[in-house]
C-alpha positions in Angstrom: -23.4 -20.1 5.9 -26.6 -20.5 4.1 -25.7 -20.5 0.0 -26.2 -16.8 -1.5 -28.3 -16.6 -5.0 -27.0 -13.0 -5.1 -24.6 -12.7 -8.0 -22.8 -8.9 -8.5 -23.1 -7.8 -12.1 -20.2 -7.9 -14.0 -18.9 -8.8 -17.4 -15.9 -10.6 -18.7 -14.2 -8.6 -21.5 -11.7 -10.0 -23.8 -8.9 -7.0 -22.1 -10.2 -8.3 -19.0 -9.7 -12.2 -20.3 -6.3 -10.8 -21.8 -4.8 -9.0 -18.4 -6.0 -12.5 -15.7 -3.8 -15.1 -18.4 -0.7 -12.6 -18.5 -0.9 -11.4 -14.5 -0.6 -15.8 -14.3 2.3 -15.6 -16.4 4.0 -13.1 -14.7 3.2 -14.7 -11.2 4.2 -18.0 -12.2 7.8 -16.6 -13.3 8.0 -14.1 -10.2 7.8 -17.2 -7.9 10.2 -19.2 -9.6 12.8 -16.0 -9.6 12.1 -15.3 -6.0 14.4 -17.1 -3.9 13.3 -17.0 0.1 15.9 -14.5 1.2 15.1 -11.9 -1.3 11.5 -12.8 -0.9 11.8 -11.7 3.0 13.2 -8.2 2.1 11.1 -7.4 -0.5 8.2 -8.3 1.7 9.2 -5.4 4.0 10.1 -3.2 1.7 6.4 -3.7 -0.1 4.5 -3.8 2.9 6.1 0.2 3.5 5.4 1.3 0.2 1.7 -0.5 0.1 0.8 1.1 3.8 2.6 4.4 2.4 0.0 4.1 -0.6 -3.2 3.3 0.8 -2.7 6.1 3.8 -1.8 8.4 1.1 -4.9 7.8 -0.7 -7.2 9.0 2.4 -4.8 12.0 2.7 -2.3 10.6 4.9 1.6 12.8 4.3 4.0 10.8 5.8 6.8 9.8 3.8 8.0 5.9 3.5 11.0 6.8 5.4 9.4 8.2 8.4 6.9 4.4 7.8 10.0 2.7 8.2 11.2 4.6 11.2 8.1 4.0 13.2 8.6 0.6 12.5 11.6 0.3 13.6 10.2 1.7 16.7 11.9 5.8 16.5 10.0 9.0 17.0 8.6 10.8 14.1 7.1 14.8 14.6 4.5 14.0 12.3 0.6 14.6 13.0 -0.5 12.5 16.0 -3.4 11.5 14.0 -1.7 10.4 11.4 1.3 8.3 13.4 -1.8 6.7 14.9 -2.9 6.0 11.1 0.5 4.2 10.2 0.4 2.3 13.7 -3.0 1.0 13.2 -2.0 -0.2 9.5 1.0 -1.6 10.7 -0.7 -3.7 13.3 -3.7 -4.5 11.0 -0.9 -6.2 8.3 1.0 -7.2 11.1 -2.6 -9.9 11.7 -3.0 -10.3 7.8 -1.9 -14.0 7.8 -4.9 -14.7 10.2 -7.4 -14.1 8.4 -9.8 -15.7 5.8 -11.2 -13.6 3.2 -14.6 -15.1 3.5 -14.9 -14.5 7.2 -16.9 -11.4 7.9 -15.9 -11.6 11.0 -12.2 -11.1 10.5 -12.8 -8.0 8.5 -14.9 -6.0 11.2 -11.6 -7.3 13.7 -9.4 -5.8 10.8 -11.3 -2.3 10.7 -11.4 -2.4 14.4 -7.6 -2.6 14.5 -7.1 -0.4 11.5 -9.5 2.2 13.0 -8.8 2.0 16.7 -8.4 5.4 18.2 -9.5 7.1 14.8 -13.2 6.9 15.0 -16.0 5.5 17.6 -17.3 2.8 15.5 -14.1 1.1 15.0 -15.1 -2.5 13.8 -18.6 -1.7 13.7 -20.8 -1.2 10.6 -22.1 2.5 10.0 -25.4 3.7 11.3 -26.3 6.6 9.5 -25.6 7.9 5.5 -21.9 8.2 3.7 -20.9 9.3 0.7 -17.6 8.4 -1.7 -15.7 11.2 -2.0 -13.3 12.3 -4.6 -11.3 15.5 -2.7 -14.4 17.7 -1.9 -16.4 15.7 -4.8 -19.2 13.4 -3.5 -19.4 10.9 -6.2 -21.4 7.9 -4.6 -24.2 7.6 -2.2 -23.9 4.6 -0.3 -26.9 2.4 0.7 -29.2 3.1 3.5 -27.3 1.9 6.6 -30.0 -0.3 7.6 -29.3 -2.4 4.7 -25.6 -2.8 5.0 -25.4 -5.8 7.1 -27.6 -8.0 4.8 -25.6 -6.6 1.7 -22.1 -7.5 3.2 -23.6 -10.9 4.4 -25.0 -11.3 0.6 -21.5 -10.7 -0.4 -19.2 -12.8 1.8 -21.8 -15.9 1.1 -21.2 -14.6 -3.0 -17.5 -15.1 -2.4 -17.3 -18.2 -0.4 -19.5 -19.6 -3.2 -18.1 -18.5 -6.2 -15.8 -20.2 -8.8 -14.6 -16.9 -10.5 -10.9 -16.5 -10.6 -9.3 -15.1 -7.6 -8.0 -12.0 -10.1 -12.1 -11.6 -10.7 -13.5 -12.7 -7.3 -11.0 -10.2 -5.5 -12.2 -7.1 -7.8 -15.5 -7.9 -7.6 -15.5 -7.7 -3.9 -13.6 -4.5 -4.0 -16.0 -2.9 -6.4 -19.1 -4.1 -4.2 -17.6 -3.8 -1.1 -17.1 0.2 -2.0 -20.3 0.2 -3.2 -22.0 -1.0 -0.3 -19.6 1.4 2.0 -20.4 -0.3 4.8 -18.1 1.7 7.6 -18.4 5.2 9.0 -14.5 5.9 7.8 -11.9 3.5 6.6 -13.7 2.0 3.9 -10.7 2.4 1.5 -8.2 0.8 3.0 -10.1 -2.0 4.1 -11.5 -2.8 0.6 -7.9 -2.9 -1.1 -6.5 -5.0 2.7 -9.7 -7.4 1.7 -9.0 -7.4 -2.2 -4.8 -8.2 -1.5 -6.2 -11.1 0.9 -8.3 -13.0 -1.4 -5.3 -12.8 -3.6 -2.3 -13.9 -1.3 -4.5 -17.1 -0.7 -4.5 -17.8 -4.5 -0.4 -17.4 -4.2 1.1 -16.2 -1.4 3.3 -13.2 -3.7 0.2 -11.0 -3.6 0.8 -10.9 0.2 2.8 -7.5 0.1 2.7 -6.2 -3.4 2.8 -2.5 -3.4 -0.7 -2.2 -5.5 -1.9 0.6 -2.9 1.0 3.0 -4.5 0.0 2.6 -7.8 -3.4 2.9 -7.2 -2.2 6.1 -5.6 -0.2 7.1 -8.3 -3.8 7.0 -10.7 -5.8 7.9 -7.5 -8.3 9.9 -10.7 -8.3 7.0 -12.9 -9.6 4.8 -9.4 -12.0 6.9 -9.1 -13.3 7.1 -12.2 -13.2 3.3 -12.6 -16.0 3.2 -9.7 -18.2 5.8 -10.6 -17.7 4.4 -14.0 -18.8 0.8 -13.0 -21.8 2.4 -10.8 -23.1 4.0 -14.1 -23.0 0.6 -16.1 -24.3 -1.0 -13.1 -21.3 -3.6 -14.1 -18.0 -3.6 -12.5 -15.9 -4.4 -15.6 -14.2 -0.8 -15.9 -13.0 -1.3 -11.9 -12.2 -4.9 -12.8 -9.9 -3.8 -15.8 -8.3 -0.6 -13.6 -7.4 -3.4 -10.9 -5.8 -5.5 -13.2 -3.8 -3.4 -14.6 -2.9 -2.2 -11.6 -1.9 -6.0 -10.1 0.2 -6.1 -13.7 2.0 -3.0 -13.1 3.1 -3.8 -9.2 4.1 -7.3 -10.2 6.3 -6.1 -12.9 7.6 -3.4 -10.2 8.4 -6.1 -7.7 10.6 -8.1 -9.5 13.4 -8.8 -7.8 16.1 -6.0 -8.8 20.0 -6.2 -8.7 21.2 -3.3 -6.4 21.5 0.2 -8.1 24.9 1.0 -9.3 26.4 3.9 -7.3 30.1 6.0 -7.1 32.1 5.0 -4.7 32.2 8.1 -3.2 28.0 7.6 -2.4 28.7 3.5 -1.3 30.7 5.1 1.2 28.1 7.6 2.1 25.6 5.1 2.3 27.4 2.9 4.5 28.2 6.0 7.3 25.2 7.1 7.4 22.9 6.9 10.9 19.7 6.5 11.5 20.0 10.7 10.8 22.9 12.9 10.7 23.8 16.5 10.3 26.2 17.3 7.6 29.5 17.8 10.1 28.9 14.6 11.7 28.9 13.2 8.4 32.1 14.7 6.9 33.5 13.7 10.4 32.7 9.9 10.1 33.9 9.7 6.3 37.1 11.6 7.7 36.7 14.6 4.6 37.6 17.8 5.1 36.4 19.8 2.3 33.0 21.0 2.5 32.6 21.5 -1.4 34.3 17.9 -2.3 31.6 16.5 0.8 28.9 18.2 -0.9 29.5 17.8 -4.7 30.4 14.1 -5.0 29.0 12.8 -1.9 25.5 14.2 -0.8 24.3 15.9 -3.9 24.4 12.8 -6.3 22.8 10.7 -3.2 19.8 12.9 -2.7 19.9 13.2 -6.4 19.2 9.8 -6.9 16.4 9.5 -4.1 19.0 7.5 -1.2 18.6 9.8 1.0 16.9 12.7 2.2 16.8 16.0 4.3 14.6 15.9 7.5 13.9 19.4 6.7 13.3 19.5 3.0 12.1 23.0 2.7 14.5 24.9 4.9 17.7 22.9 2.9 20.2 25.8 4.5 18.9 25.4 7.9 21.9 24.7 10.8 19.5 22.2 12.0 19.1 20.3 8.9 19.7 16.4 8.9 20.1 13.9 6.3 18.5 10.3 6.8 18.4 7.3 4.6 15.1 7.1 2.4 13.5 3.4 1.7 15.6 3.0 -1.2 18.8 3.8 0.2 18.3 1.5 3.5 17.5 -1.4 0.1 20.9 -0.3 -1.0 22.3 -1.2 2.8 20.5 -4.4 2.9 21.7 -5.5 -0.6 25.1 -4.2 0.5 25.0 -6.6 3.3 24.8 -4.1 6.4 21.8 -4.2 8.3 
C-alpha cells in the first residue's frame, strides 16, 4: 500500500485528552475484573443489545428479545425485511474476528454480508449521489461518487499509517468514513462495525460493547456531532460524542451480580418457556389463584423488565403470551439454567 500524505483534520482538546486517559483506566480495570466465563456471556448478551442498537438507528423495530430468538434459531412475525436486517448483522459479527481494520477489502465483504438481499450493490461502492439523513432531514451531501474509491483508499492507507491512539484513530475513521458515505445504504452500521474493530484490536473488550445502544439512546446528539464536525471542517465534536459514548458502555458493561428478585418471580423465571400463555404458566408453577398468579408473580416480573407480553398492546387478549426479555434469560444464566 503506497504511504498516504492525506491526514483528516482534527484537533486534540484537553476533554478529548481527558475522556482517552480515563476510557484506559476503566479498560484496564474491566479486564482485570472480567474472568473468561463471565466474559463469554456478556459477550452474547452485548453483541444483542449492540446489533439491537445499530438496527434501531436506521429504523429497524425489533426488540432484543425477538434478536435473541432468531438466534437461537425460532420464528419471529416481524417484517421480512427487517428479520433479513438482524440475519445479515448476525452473520456480519458472526465474521468480525476475521477481519483487519485496515483492509479495504474486508469491509466491502462485511457490507456485502451486512447488505445481502437488502440492496443491489451489496459490497460495492455507490454510483450515483447520497445524502445523510436525520428522519426526513438531509443534513450532509456526500462526495461525488466518482471520487469515493480514491477517498476510502486515502483513508485506509491514513489508518494503516497513523500513530494516533486507537480511541482517536477509530473516531476519526468513523467521522470520515460518514463523511465520504461511500455505499448506496448501510453506511451506518458499517462505520460504527469498522470504528468497534479498530478498537477490539487495541483490547479485545471493545469486541462486543453495546456502544450502538447508546449511540441510539442520543441518536440527536450523533447527529449533531457530524454535522457539527462538517461545519468546523474538524472532527473533534464527533471525536468527544464517541468518547463519551465508549465511557458510558464500558461503565454499562461491567460485570453485574444478578438482580435481586422475590421468590415468588425466581420461580417464575425458572418455569418459564421459550413463550407461554398465562394458564400454562399457573399450570407449571402448580397455583391456582388467578389473582395471587397475577399480583406477586407476573406483574412485578414484567414490572421489572424480565419478561414480556408477545402482544403488548392487546394485554387482555386470549391469545396473549408471556416470553423472557434479554434481561430475564441474564437472570436464567446467572441462575445457572441454560
Amino acid at each position: 500500500m503506497k504511504k498516504s500524505t492525506y491526514q483528516p483534520p482534527y484537533s486534540l482538546t484537553p476533554e478529548i485528552l481527558n475522556r482517552v486517559a480515563l476510557i484506559c483506566e476503566t479498560t484496564g480495570r474491566l479486564t482485570v475484573l472480567t474472568d473468561q466465563a463471565r466474559a463469554l456471556r456478556l459477550r452474547r448478551i452485548n453483541r444483542i443489545r449492540t446489533i439491537h442498537g445499530s438496527l434501531a438507528i436506521e429504523g429497524n423495530t425489533l426488540s432484543e428479545a425477538q434478536i435473541t430468538a432468531i438466534l437461537d434459531g425460532r420464528r419471529v412475525i416481524a417484517p421480512p425485511r427487517e428479520v433479513q436486517e438482524v440475519k445479515n448483522a448476525l452473520a456480519t459479527y458472526e465474521r468480525f474476528d476475521s477481519w483487519k481494520p485496515e483492509s479495504e477489502k474486508g469491509l466491502l465483504e462485511a457490507h456485502r454480508i451486512l447488505m445481502s438481499g437488502l440492496i443491489n450493490e451489496a459490497g460495492l461502492y455507490r454510483h450515483g449521489g447520497v445524502g445523510v439523513m436525520a428522519g426526513s432531514q438531509v443534513i450532509h451531501m456526500a462526495p461525488p461518487a466518482d471520487r469515493v474509491p480514491h477517498l476510502m483508499a486515502d483513508l485506509f492507507r491514513w489508518l494503516a499509517a497513523t500513530d494516533a491512539h486507537p480511541l482517536i484513530a477509530s473516531s476519526v475513521f468513523h467521522y470520515e468514513f460518514e463523511f465520504i458515505h461511500p455505499f448506496t445504504d448501510g453506511n451506518g452500521r458499517i462505520g460504527r462495525l469498522w470504528q468497534s474493530l479498530i478498537l477490539a484490536r487495541w483490547n479485545p473488550l471493545f469486541a462486543d460493547l453495546p456502544v450502538e445502544s447508546l449511540v441510539y439512546a442520543h441518536q440527536a446528539a450523533y447527529y449533531e456531532a457530524l454535522q457539527e464536525s462538517t461545519r468546523q471542517t474538524d472532527s473533534a465534536p464527533f471525536i468527544t460524542f464517541m468518547l463519551t459514548m465508549i465511557q458510558e458502555a464500558l461503565t454499562s458493561a461491567t460485570p453485574q451480580v444478578n438482580p435481586q428478585v422475590s421468590p415468588q418471580v425466581a420461580d417464575l423465571l425458572r418455569a418459564l418457556g421459550h413463550e407461554m400463555g398465562r394458564e400454562a404458566l399457573q399450570k407449571s408453577l402448580g397455583l391456582q389463584d388467578r389473582k395471587s398468579f397475577r399480583e406477586r408473580y407476573l406483574k412485578p416480573a414484567l414490572r421489572d423488565g424480565l419478561i414480556e407480553m408477545t402482544l403488548p398492546h392487546k394485554p387482555s387478549s386470549r391469545m396473549q403470551q408471556y416470553r423472557l426479555t434479554e434481561k430475564g434469560q441474564q437472570w436464567r444464566r446467572e441462575d445457572g439454567r441454560p
